[in-house]
C-alpha positions in Angstrom: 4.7 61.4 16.8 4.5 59.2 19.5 7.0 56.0 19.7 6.1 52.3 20.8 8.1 49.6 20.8 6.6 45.4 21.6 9.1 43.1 23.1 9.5 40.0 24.7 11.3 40.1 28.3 14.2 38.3 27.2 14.7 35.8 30.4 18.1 34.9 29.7 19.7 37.8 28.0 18.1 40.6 29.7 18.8 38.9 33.0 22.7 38.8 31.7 25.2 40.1 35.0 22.6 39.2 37.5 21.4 41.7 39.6 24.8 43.9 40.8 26.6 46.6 39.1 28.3 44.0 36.8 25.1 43.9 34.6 25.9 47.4 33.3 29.2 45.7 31.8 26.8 43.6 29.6 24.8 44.3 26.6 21.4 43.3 27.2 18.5 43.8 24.4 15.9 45.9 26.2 18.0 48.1 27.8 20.3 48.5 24.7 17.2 49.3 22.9 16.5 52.1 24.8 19.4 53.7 24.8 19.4 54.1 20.9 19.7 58.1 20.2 18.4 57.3 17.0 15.5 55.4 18.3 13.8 57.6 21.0 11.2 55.4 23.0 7.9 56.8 24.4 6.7 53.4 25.6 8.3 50.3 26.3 5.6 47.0 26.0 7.2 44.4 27.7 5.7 40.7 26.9 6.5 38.5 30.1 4.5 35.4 32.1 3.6 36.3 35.8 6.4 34.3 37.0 9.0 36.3 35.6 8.0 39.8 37.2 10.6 40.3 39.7 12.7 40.6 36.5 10.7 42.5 34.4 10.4 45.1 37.7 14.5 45.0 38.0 14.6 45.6 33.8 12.1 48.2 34.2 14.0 50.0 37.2 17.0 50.2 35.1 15.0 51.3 31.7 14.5 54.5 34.4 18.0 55.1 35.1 19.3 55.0 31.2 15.6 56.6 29.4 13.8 58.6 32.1 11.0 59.6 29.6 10.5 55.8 28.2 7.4 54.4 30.1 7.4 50.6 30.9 4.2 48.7 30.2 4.5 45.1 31.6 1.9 42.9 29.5 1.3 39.4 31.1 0.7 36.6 28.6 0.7 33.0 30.2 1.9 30.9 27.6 2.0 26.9 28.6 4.8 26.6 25.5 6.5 28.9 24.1 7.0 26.5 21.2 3.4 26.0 20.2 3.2 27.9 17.1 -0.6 27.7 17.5 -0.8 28.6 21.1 1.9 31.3 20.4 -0.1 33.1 17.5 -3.5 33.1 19.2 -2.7 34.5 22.0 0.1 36.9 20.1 -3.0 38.1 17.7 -5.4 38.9 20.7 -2.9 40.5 22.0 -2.6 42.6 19.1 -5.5 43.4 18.8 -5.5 45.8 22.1 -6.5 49.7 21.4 -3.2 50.6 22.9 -1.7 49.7 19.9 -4.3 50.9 17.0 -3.8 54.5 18.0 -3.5 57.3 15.5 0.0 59.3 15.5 2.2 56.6 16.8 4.7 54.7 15.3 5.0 51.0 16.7 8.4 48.6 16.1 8.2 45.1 17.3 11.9 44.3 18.4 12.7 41.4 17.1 15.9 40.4 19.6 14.4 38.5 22.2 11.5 35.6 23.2 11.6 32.1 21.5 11.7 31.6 17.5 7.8 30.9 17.5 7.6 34.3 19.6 9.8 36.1 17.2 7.8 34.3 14.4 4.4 35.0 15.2 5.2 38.9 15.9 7.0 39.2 12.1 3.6 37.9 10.5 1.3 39.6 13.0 3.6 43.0 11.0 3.3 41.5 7.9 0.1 40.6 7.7 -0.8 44.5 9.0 -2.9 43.2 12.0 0.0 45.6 13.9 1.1 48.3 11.4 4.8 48.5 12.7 8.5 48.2 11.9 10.9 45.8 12.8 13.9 46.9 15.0 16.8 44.3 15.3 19.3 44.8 18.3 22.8 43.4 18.9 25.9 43.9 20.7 28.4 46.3 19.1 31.1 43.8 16.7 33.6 42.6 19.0 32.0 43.8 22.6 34.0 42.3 25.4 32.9 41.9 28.9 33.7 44.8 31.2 34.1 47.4 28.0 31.6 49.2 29.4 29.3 49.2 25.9 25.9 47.9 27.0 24.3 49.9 24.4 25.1 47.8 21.4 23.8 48.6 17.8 20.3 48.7 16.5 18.8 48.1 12.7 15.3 48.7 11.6 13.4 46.9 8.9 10.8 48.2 7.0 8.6 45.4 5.9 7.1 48.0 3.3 10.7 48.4 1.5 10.7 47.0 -2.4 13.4 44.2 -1.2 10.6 42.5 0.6 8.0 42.9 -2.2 9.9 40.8 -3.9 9.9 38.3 -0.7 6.3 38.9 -1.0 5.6 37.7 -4.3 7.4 34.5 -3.5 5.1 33.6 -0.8 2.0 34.5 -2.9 3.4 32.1 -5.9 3.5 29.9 -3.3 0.5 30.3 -2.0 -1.4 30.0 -5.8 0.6 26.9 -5.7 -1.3 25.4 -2.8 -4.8 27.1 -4.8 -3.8 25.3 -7.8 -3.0 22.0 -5.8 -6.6 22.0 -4.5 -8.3 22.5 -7.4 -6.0 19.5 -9.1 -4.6 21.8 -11.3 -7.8 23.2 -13.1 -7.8 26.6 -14.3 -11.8 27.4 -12.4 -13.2 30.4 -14.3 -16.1 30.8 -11.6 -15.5 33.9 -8.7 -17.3 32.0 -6.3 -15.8 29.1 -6.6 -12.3 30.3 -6.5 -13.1 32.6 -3.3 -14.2 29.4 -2.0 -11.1 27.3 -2.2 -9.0 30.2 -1.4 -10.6 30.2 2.3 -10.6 26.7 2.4 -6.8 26.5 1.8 -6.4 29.2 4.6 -8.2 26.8 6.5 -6.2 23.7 5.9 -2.9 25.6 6.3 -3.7 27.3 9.7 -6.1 25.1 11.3 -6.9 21.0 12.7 -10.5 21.8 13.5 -13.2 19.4 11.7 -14.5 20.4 8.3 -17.5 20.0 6.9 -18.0 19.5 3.3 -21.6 19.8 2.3 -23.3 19.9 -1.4 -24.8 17.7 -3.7 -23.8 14.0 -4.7 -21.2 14.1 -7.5 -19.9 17.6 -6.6 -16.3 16.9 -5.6 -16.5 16.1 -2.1 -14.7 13.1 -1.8 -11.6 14.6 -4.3 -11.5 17.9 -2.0 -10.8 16.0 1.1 -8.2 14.3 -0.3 -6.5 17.3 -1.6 -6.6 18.8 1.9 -5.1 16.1 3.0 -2.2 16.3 1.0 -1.6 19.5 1.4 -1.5 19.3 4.9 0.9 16.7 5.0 3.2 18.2 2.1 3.2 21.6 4.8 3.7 19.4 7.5 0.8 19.2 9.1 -0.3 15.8 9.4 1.7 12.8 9.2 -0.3 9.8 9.8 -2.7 8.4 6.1 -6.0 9.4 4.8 -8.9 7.0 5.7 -11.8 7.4 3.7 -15.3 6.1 5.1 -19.0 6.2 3.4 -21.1 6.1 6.8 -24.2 4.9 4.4 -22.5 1.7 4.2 -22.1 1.4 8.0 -25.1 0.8 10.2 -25.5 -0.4 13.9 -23.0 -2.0 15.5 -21.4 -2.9 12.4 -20.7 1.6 12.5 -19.1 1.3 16.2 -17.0 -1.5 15.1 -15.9 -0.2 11.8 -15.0 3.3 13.4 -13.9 2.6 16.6 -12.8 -1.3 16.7 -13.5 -4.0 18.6 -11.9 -6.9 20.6 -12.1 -10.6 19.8 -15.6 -11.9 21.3 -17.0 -8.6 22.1 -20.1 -9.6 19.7 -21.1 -12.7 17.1 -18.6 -12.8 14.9 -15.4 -11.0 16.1 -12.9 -13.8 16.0 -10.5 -11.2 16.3 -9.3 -8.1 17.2 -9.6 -5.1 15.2 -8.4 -1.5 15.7 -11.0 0.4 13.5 -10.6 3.8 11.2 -10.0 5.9 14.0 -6.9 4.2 14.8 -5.8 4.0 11.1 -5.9 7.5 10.9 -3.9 8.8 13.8 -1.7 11.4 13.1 -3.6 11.7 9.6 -6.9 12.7 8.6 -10.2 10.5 8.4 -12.8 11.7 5.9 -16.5 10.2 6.9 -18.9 10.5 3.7 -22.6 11.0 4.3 -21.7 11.9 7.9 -25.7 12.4 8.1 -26.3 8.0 7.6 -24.5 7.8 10.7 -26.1 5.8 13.6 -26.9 7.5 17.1 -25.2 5.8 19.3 -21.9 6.2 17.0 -22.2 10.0 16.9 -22.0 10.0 20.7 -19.1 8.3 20.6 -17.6 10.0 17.5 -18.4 13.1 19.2 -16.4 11.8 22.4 -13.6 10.9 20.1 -13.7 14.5 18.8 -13.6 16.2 21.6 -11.1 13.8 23.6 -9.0 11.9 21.0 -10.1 9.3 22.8 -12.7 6.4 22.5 -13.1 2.7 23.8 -13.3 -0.6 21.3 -16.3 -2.2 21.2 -15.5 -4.8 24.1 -12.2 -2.9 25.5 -11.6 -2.2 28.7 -9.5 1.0 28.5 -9.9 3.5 26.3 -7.7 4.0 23.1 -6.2 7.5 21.6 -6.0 9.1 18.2 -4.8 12.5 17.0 -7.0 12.8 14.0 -8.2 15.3 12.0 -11.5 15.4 10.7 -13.3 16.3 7.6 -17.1 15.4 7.4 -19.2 15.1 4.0 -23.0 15.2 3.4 -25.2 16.1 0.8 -28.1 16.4 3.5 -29.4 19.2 5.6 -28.2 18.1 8.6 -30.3 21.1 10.4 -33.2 19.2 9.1 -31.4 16.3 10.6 -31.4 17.6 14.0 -34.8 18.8 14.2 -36.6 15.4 13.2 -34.1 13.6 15.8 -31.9 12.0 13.5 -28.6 13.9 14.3 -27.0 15.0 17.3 -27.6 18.9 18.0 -23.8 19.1 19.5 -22.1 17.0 17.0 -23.2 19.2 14.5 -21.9 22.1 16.4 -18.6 20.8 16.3 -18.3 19.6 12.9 -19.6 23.1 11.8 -17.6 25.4 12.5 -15.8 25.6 8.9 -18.5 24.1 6.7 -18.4 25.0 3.0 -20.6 24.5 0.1 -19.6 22.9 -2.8 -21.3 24.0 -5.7 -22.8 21.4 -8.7 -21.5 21.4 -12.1 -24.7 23.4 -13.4 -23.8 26.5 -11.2 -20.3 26.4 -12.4 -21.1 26.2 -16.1 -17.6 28.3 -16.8 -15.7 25.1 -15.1 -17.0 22.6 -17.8 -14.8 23.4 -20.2 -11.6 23.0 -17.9 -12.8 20.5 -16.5 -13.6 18.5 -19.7 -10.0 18.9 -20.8 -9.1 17.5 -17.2 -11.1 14.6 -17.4 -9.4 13.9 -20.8 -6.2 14.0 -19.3 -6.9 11.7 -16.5 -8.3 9.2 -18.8 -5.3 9.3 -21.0 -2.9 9.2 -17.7 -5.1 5.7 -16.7 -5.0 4.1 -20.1 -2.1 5.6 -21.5 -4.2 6.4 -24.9 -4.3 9.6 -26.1 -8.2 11.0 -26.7 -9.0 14.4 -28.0 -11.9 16.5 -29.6 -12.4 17.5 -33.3 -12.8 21.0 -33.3 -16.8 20.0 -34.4 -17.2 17.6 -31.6 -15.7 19.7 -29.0 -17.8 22.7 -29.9 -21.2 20.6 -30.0 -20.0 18.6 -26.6 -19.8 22.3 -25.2 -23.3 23.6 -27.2 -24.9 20.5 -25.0 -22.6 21.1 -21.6 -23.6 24.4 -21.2 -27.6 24.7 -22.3 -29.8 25.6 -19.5 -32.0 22.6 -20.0 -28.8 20.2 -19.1 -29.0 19.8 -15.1 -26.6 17.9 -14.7 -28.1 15.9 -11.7 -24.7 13.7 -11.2 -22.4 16.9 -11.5 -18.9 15.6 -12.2 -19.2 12.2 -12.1 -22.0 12.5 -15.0 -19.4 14.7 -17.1 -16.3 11.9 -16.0 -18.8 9.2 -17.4 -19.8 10.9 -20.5 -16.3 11.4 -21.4 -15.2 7.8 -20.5 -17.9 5.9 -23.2 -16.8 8.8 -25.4 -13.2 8.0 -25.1 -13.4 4.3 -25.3 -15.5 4.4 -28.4 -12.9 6.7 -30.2 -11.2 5.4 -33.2 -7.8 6.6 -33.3 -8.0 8.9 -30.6 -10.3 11.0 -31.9 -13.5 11.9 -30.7 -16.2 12.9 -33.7 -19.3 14.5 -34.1 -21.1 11.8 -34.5 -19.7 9.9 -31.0 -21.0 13.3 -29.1 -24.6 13.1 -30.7 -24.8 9.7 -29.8 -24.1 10.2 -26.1 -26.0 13.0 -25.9 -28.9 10.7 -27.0 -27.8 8.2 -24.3 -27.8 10.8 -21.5 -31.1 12.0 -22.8 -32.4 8.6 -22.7 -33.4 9.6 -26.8 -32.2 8.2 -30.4 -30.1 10.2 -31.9 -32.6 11.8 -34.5 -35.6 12.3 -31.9 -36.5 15.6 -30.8 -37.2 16.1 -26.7 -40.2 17.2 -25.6 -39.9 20.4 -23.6 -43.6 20.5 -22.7 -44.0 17.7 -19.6 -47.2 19.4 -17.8 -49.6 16.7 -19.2 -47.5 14.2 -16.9 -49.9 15.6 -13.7 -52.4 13.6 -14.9 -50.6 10.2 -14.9 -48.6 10.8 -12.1 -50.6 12.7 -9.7 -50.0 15.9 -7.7 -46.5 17.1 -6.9 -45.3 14.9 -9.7 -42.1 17.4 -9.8 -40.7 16.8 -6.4 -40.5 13.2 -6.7 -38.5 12.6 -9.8 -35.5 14.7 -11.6 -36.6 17.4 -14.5 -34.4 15.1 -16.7 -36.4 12.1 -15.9 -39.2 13.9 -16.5 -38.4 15.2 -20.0 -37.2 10.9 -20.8 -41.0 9.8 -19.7 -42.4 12.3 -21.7 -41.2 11.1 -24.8 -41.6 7.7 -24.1 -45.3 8.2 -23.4 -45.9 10.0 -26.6 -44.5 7.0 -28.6 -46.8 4.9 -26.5 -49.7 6.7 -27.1 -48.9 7.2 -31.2 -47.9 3.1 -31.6 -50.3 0.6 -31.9 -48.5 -2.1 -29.8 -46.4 -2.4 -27.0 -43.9 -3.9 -29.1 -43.9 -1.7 -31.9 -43.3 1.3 -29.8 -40.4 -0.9 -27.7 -39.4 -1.2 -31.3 -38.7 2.5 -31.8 -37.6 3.6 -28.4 -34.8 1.0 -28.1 -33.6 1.2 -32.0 -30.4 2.0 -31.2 -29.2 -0.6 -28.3 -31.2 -3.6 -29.6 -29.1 -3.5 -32.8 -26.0 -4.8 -30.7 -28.2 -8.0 -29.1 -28.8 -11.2 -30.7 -31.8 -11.7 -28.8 -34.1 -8.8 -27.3 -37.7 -8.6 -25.6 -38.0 -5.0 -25.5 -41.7 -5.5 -24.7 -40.4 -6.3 -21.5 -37.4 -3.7 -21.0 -40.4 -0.8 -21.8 -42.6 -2.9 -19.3 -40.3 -2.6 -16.7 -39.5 1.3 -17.3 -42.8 2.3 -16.8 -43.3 0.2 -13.6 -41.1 2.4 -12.2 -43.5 5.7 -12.6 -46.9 3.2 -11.9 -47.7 3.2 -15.6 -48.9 0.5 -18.2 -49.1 1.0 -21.8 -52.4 -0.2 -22.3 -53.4 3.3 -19.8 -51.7 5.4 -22.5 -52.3 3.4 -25.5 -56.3 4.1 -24.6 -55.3 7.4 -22.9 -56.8 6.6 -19.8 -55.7 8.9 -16.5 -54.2 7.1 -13.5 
């Protein structure tokens, strides 16, 4: 079987005695590596930058003299810090990735002895993590070697990443690893595949990357709380230091966007009495998350995308420009390819905002996380209030029976189930949530009484509310009108049916004009009850 051995031209060690015969009075790691009896060499790959060749040729001359057979390969990688752990491994795993070095009856070794920590670093996980199937070899001069004893050979040891010792290593980093899982999911036990492969990218992501990230998904889904958690695990790895600035671009809009974002200086525009440095600037160092990236204006995308790209932008009324190292992570529950093509969002800011863009799923396609989740939102309402709120057995399973029916849609996703639990926890006498507390927000969220039985069959609504009725409004909107038209059309007055639909909540008023509450509601879909009272079409 063939033999191959990586190494980094060690520029200070290897060049140890200079260039005269006193060299061969020192040990020096390349040339003590191949003179290993037990370690017979085929091919030496030497990892060196151009500017170091004259001593890679003199290393490689004397690898001749001591291993006749051992061919030199010098490998030029350019490297503009040897520090950069980033620049290091990218360049380290293209390298890698070289036929020379996926070949079948060969045994590779990385020699571990020489090249910077990162470089030493980067080629141990490059092993570990297979992407170079190869043992370690560690070489060093023999214990108590003394200049001019004559031993430049020195002593070699070989690790074998596969050996049971470093299973047990192994495990460790993978608790770890669950740790960070667990940390992004805020501690909830998911049950759903998907969801979890999800998350599990997304922490590779955050751990090994400062590109933007684009959160995408419907309102309610967990945007907002995901960026945050990314943030702090980034900064508890040590990978950002600066804060976490949050920003709903729908708030923002002309130059009151530029400003907000990038700052401005006193009298640059009506109203700036003074100077302000803008949520770029707080976040330097940090990360900046920017909700509803989709609501931003134009002309700030082209300077967002400048700021991107550059880390550097200029204040509304500046004269120089200003820089920040931030991180970005971008949210939107739009199509912003849809965006693009009507003219309302920059082609090449979405190209560089998408190149990790994920998916979060809503709370109806990850039915098996209600349950969890319920139990979380429990918890953080008992952590805010410091009172303690739990389920009867009866109430929990009827809460569930409700969360996970087909027909509930959940159009809010989490911030529906958050809300639910809230009013059910605040109403809760002695900390305990009962049957009849479920049943009654269940009839709230249905936008029912209690004892009323939904409609399922809404098809008649075409004829009120015209053609394609069931792309303008939610299905659970949809299922609420029905009912309330088939009270209309079975009462005899508007107040008599306002009577029955708001039984429940007029109780609690001294004073009520439901008349006018029903009015109101129906506006909203272009109906009157005299149309349905008479059963007239619209």
């Amino acid at each position: 079987m063939k033999t191959t051995v990586i190494s980094v031209l060690g520029t200070q060690k290897d060049a140890s005695g200079g260039a005269g015969p006193a060299r061969w009075d020192t040990w020096r790691p390349n040339i003590g590596l191949v003179q290993q009896e037990s370690l017979p060499i085929d091919e030496l790959h030497l990892i060196l930058a151009e500017r170091h060749m004259p001593l890679a040729e003199r290393i490689k001359a004397d690898v001749r003299k001591v291993s006749p057979k051992t061919k030199v390969v010098l490998d030029i990688i350019e490297l503009k810090n040897p520090w950069d752990f980033e620049e290091v491994y990218e360049k380290f795993y293209d390298y890698s990735l070289l036929p020379c070095f996926h070949q079948e009856k060969t045994q590779y070794y990385i020699h571990m002895s020489t090249g910077s920590h990162v470089e030493q670093i980067c080629l141990f996980l490059l092993a570990e993590s297979h992407h170079i199937r190869a043992k370690l070899v560690q070489t060093s001069p023999r214990e108590g070697h003394v200049r001019n004893s004559r031993d430049s050979k020195g002593v070699c040891t070989i690790i074998d990443l596969d050996l049971s010792r470093y299973d047990k290593l192994a495990k460790r980093f993978e608790t770890e690893r669950q740790n960070d899982l667990s940390f992004l999911k805020q501690g909830i036990e998911t049950r759903n595949p998907s969801f979890n492969r999800l998350i599990e990218t997304i922490e590779r992501v955050s751990v090994r990357s400062s590109d933007p990230i684009l959160l995408t998904g419907p309102t309610g889904a967990g945007k907002s709380q995901l960026a945050r958690q990314i943030y702090l695990l980034k900064k508890q790895s040590g990978k950002v230091k600066g804060d976490f600035v949050a920003v709903n671009c729908a708030t923002l809009g002309g130059d009151l966007a530029k400003s907000a974002l990038f700052g401005h200086k006193k009298g640059s525009f009506s109203g700036a009495g003074a100077d302000h440095v803008g949520f770029l600037k707080e976040a330097d160092g940090g990360i900046i998350f920017l909700d509803e990236i989709g609501e931003l204006p134009m002309e700030a995308q082209t300077m967002l995308l400048k700021a991107i790209e550059e880390k550097t932008y200029r204040p509304l009324g500046a004269t120089k420009d200003e820089h920040s190292d931030f991180q970005l992570i971008c949210g939107t529950n739009r199509n912003l390819m849809d965006d693009v093509t009507s003219g309302k969002f920059r082609r090449d800011l979405l190209a560089r905002i998408d190149l990790w863009s994920f998916k979060m799923p809503g709370l109806a396609e990850r039915r098996e996380d209600i349950e969890p989740n319920l139990d979380y939102e429990l918890l953080r309402y008992t952590q805010r209030t410091h009172k303690h709120v739990s389920f009867s057995k009866e109430a929990r399973a009827r809460f569930l029976e409700f969360a996970l029916a087909p027909a509930t849609t959940w159009p809010g996703n989490f911030r529906d189930l958050n809300a639910m639990v809230v009013r059910m926890a605040t109403l809760s006498d002695g900390g305990r949530i009962t049957t009849d507390l479920v049943e009654e927000e269940i009839a709230r969220t249905q936008g029912t009484t209690p004892s009323c039985t939904i409609p399922t069959n809404v098809t008649d609504l075409a004829d009120l509310l015209g053609d394609g009725y069931e792309t303008r409004y939610d299905a659970i909107d949809l299922v609420q009108l029905a009912y309330v038209v088939s009270i209309c059309r079975e009462s005899e007055t508007m107040s008599a049916a306002a009577k029955e639909l708001y039984a429940v909540s007029r109780l609690a008023k001294k004073s009520s004009n439901d008349s006018d509450r029903l009015s109101k509601y129906l506006a909203r879909f272009g109906l009157k009850f005299k149309q349905l009272h008479d059963g007239l079409t619209g």
